[in-house]
C-alpha positions in Angstrom: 14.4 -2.9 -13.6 12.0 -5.6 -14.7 8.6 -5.2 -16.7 5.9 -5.8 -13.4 3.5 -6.6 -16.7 5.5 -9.8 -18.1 7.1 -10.8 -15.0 3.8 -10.5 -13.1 2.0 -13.0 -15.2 5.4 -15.3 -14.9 5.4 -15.4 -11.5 1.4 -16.2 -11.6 0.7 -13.2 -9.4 -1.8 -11.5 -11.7 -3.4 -11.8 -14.5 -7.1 -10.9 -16.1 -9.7 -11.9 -18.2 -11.8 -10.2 -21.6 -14.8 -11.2 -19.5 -13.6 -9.2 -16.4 -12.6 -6.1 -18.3 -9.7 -4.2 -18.9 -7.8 -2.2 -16.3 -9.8 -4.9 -14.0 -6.7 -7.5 -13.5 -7.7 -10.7 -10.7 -4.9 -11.5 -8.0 -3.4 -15.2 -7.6 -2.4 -17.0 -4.6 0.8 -15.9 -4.7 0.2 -12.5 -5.8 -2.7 -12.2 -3.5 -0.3 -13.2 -0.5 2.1 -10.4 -1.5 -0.4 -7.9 -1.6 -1.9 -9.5 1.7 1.5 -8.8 3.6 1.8 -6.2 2.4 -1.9 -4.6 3.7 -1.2 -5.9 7.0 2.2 -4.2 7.1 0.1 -1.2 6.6 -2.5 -2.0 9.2 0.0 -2.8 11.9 2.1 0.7 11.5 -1.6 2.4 11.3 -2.7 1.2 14.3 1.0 1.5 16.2 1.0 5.1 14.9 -2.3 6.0 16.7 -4.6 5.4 14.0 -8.6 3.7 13.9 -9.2 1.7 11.4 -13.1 2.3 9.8 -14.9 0.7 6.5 -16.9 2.8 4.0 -19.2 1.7 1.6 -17.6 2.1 -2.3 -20.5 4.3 -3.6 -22.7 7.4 -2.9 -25.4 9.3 -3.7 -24.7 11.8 -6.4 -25.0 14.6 -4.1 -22.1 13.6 -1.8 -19.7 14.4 -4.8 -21.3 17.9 -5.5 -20.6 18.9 -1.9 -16.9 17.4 -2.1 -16.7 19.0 -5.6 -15.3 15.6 -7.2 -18.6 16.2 -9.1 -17.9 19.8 -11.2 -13.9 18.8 -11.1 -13.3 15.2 -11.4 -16.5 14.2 -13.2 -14.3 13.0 -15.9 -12.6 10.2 -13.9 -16.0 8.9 -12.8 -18.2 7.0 -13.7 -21.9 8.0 -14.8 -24.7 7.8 -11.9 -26.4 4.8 -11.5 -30.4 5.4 -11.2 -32.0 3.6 -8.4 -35.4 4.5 -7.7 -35.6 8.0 -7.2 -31.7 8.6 -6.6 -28.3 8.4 -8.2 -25.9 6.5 -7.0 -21.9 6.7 -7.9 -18.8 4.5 -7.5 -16.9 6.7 -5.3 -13.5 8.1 -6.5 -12.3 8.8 -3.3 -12.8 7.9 0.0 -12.4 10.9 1.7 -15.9 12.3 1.2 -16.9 9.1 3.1 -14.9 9.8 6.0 -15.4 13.4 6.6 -19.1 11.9 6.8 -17.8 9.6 9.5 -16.2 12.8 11.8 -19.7 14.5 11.3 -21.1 11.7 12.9 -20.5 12.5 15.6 -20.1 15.7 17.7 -16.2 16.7 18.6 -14.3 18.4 20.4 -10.6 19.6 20.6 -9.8 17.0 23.1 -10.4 14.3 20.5 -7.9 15.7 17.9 -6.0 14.7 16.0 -8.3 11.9 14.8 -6.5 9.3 12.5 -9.1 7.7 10.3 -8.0 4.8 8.0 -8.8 2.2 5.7 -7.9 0.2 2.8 -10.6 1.0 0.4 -12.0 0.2 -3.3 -12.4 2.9 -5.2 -12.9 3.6 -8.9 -11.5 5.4 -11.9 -12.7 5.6 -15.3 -9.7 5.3 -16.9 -9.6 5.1 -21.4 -8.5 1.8 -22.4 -5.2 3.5 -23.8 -3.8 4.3 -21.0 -4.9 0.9 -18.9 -1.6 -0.9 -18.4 -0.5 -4.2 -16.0 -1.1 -3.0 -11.9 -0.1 0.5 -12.5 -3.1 2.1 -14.5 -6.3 0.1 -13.7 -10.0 1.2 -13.1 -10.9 -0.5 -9.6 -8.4 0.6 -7.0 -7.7 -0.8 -3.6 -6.1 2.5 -1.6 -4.4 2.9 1.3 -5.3 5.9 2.5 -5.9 8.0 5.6 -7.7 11.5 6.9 -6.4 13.2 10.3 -8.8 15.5 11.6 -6.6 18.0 13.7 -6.4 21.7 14.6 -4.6 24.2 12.4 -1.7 24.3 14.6 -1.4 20.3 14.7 -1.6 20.1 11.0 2.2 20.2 10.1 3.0 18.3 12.5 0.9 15.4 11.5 1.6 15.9 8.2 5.3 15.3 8.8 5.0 12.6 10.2 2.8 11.1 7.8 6.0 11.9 5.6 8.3 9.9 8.2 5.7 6.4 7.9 6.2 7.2 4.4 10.0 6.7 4.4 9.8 4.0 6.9 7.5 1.7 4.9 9.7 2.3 1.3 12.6 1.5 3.4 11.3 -1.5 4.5 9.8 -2.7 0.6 13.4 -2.0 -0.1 12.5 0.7 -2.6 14.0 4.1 -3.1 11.6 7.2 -4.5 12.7 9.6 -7.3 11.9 12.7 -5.9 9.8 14.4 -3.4 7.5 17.2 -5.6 5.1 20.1 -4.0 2.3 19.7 -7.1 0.4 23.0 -6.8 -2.3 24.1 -8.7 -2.1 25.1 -12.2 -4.2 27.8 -14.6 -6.5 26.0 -15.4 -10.4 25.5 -14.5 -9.9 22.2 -12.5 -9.3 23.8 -9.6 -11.4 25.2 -6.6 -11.2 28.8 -7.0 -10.6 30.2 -3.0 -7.6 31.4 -3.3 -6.6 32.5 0.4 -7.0 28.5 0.9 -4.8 28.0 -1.5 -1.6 29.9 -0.2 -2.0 28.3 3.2 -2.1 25.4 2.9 0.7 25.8 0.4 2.9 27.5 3.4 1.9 24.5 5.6 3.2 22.5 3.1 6.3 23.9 2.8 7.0 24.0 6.3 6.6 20.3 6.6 9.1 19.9 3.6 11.7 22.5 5.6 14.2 19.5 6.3 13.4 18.0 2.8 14.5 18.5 -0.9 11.9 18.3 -2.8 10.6 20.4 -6.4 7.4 22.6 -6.9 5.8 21.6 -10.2 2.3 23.6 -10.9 -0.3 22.3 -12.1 -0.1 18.8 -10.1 -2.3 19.7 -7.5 -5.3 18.0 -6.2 -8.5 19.8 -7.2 -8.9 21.3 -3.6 -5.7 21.9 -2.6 -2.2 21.2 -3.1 0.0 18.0 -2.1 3.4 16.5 -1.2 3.6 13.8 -4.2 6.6 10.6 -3.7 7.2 10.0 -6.9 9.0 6.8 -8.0 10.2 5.6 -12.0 9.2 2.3 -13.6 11.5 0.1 -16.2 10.8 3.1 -18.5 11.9 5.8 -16.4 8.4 7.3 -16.6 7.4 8.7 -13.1 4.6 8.2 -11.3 2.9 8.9 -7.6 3.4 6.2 -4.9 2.5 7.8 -1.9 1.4 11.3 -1.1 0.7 13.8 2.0 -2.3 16.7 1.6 -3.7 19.7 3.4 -7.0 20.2 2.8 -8.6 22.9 3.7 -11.5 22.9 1.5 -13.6 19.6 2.1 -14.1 20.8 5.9 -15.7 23.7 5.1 -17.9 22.2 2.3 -18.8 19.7 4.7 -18.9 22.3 7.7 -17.0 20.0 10.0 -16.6 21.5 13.4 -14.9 20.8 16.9 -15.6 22.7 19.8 -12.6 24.7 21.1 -11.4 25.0 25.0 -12.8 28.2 24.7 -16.1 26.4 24.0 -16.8 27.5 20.3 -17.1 26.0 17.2 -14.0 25.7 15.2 -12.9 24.2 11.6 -10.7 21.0 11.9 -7.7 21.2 9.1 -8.0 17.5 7.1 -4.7 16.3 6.4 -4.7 13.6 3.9 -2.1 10.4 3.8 -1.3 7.7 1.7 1.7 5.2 3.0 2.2 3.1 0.2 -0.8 4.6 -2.4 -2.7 2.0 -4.1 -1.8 -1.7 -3.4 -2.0 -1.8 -7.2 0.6 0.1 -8.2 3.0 -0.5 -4.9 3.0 -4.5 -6.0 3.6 -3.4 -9.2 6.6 -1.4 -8.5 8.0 -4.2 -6.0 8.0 -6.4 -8.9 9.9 -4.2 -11.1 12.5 -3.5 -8.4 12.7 -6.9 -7.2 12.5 -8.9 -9.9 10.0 -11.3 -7.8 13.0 -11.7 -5.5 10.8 -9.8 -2.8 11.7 -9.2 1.0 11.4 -12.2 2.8 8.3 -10.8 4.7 6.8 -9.9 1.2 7.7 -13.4 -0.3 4.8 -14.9 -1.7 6.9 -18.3 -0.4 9.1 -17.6 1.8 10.3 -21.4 2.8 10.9 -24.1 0.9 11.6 -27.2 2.3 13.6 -29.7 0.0 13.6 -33.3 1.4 16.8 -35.7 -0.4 14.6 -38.1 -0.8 11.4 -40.0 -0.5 12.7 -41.2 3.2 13.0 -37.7 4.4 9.7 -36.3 3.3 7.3 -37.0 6.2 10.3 -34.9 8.0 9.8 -32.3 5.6 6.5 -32.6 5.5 6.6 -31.8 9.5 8.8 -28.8 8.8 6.0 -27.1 6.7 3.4 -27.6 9.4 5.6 -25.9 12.0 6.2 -22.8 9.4 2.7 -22.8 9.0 2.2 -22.6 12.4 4.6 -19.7 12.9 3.0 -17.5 10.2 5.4 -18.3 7.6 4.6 -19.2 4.2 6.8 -22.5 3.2 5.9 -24.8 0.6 7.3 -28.3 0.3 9.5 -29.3 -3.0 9.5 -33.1 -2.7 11.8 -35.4 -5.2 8.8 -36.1 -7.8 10.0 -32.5 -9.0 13.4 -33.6 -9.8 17.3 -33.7 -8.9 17.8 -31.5 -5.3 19.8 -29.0 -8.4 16.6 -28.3 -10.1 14.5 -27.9 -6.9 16.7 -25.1 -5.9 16.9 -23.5 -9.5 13.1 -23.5 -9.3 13.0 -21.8 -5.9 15.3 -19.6 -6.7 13.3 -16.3 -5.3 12.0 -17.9 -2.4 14.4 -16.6 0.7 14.6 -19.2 2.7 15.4 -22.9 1.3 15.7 -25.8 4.2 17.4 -29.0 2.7 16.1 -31.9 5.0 18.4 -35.6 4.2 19.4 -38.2 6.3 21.6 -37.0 8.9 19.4 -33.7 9.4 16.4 -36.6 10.0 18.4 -38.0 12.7 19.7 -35.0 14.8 16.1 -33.2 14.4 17.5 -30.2 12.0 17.5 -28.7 8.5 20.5 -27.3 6.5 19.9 -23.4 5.7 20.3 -22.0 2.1 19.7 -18.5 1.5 18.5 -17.6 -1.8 21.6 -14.9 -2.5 23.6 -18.4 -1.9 24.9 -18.2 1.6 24.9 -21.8 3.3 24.7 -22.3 6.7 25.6 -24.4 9.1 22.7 -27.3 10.1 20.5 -25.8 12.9 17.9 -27.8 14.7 14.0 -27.0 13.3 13.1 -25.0 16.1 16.3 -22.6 15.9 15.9 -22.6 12.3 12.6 -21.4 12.0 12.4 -19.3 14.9 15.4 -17.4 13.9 13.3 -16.8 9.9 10.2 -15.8 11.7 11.7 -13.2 13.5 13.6 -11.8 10.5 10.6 -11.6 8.9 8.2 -10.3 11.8 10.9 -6.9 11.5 10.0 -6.5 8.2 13.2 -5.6 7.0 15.0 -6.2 3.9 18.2 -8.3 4.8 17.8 -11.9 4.9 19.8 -13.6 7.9 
């Protein structure tokens, strides 16, 4: 595996700046089109999967974090209150305070469950400057995450197939997790003390991992209840979370979040929490180190390069990028001024797809198909060409032709 934290700034996908901050890293065009592709991935299983999509603002009044108990159990992750007036405002450390908020909104009832909530969210850890490090420790987070508001008897249900998006989407980033660990809670004081909530949503959890190997660790759980963790390993071998599965049954109550039942009383939802991928942070960070920057060609910051011969052929070329463009793919032209056609492939070397335009593909209307694990393929005409790339890439998969 490859260090994300050299390679990264190599590849100019991230870097950051004394000015900014540590743990505070800026994206670059190409990094910002991986992370890009790979939010709308995201987005487009969400929304096939039955999910709405909402926005939350990234702060809240002090008060909201007392009821969700982040205040007298995470306080130590967050940052101190801003004063505004008469109130005190925090950068949120979570989103899901915010969206149990949004299911109060309005009134439910059992007819509207489950309700998928997501969104891809900033939120904000404050992290000591020793353990900041590249994408994978940082203080301003972008999450994916998601809360299904369902009944107690939908709740395993949902959770498992949370778990099944999971696998889908590390299948497709062509990445494989370490382990699959039930973190549950630990002896000490950082955890809400009801225990009845605790074994429950324990057993839930273990029912949903029934099919699954997976390890029970204590002392990994979330403050408020325990969680199905993904982990995955870096260049080091040190683990970390990627993506994760929760049953809460501890922010409803706080909240008092109710449904009304066919029987026509109120009833407490279950909140099953979900993160596909976990923070884009650390997801781009581990594609790098997996991939070497030699991401799946729907990932590919570029993923067509179009190499004309020569000086002749270039306004050809030139028309080949504008049709990729126009097909959603992301292709870049490497003209002669850049050097021998030998050192225009050696420089795009990760991208996927490299189209070599000379003479006799100007003629017949076609480019000559490289591959970047160096298959070459017959001459195809434009159209065929890129039609057949945009629809490898449009499955989101990891093979190349």
């Amino acid at each position: 595996m490859y260090d994300h934290r050299k390679l990264g700034r190599e590849l100019d996908l991230f870097d950051g700046d004394p000015l900014i901050g540590a743990g505070l890293p800026f994206w670059l065009p190409d990094g910002a089109a991986v992370r890009m592709a790979l939010e709308d991935y995201v987005r487009d299983v969400e929304r096939r999967n039955g999910y709405r999509h909402v926005y939350s603002p990234i702060m809240g009044k002090r008060e909201l974090y007392e009821i969700s108990g982040h205040w007298d159990h995470y306080r130590d992750d967050m940052y101190p209150p801003m004063s505004i007036g008469e109130e005190q405002v925090v950068l949120r450390p979570s989103l899901c305070p915010h969206h149990a908020l949004i299911y109060r909104s309005r009134g439910r009832s059992y007819r509207d469950l489950p309700l998928r909530l997501a969104e891809l969210g900033g939120m904000y850890r404050s992290e000591l400057s020793g353990v900041l490090g590249g994408l994978t420790r940082v203080r301003a987070i972008q999450l994916n995450d998601a809360h299904i508001f369902c009944t107690a008897d939908q709740a395993v249900e949902e959770a498992r197939a949370a778990l099944e998006l999971i696998a889908a989407a590390h299948a497709a980033m062509g990445i494989r997790p370490v382990r699959h660990r039930l973190s549950l809670p630990g002896s000490s004081g950082k955890y809400v003390a009801v225990p009845g909530l605790w074994e429950r949503a324990g057993e839930m959890l273990r029912e949903v991992l029934h099919d699954v190997e997976y390890e029970a660790v204590e002392g990994e759980a979330a403050f408020y209840g325990p969680k199905i963790d993904i982990q995955i390993a870096d260049n080091l071998g040190r683990e970390s979370t990627l993506s994760t599965v929760q049953i809460d049954l501890y922010q409803p109550a706080r909240f008092d979040l109710e449904y009304t039942g066919p029987d026509g009383a109120r009833h407490r939802p279950v909140m099953v929490h979900r993160s596909i991928v976990g923070s884009v942070e650390r997801a781009v960070a581990h594609l790098i180190e997996v991939h070497g920057g030699a991401f799946p060609a729907w990932l590919a910051p570029v993923q067509v390069a179009v190499l004309p011969l020569g000086e002749d052929e270039a306004a050809f070329a030139d028309s080949v990028v504008s049709r990729c463009a126009a097909l959603g793919l992301r292709a870049e032209l490497s003209g002669p001024e850049k050097g021998s056609l030998g050192a225009r492939i050696r420089e795009a070397r990760l991208v996927p797809y490299q189209l070599i335009v000379g003479s006799r593909e100007v003629a017949a209307g076609e480019v000559s198909v490289r591959l970047r694990d160096g298959r070459k393929l017959a001459a195809l005409p434009v159209a065929e060409a890129l039609g057949r790339i945009a629809e490898i890439t449009s499955r989101r998969e990891t093979g190349l032709w």
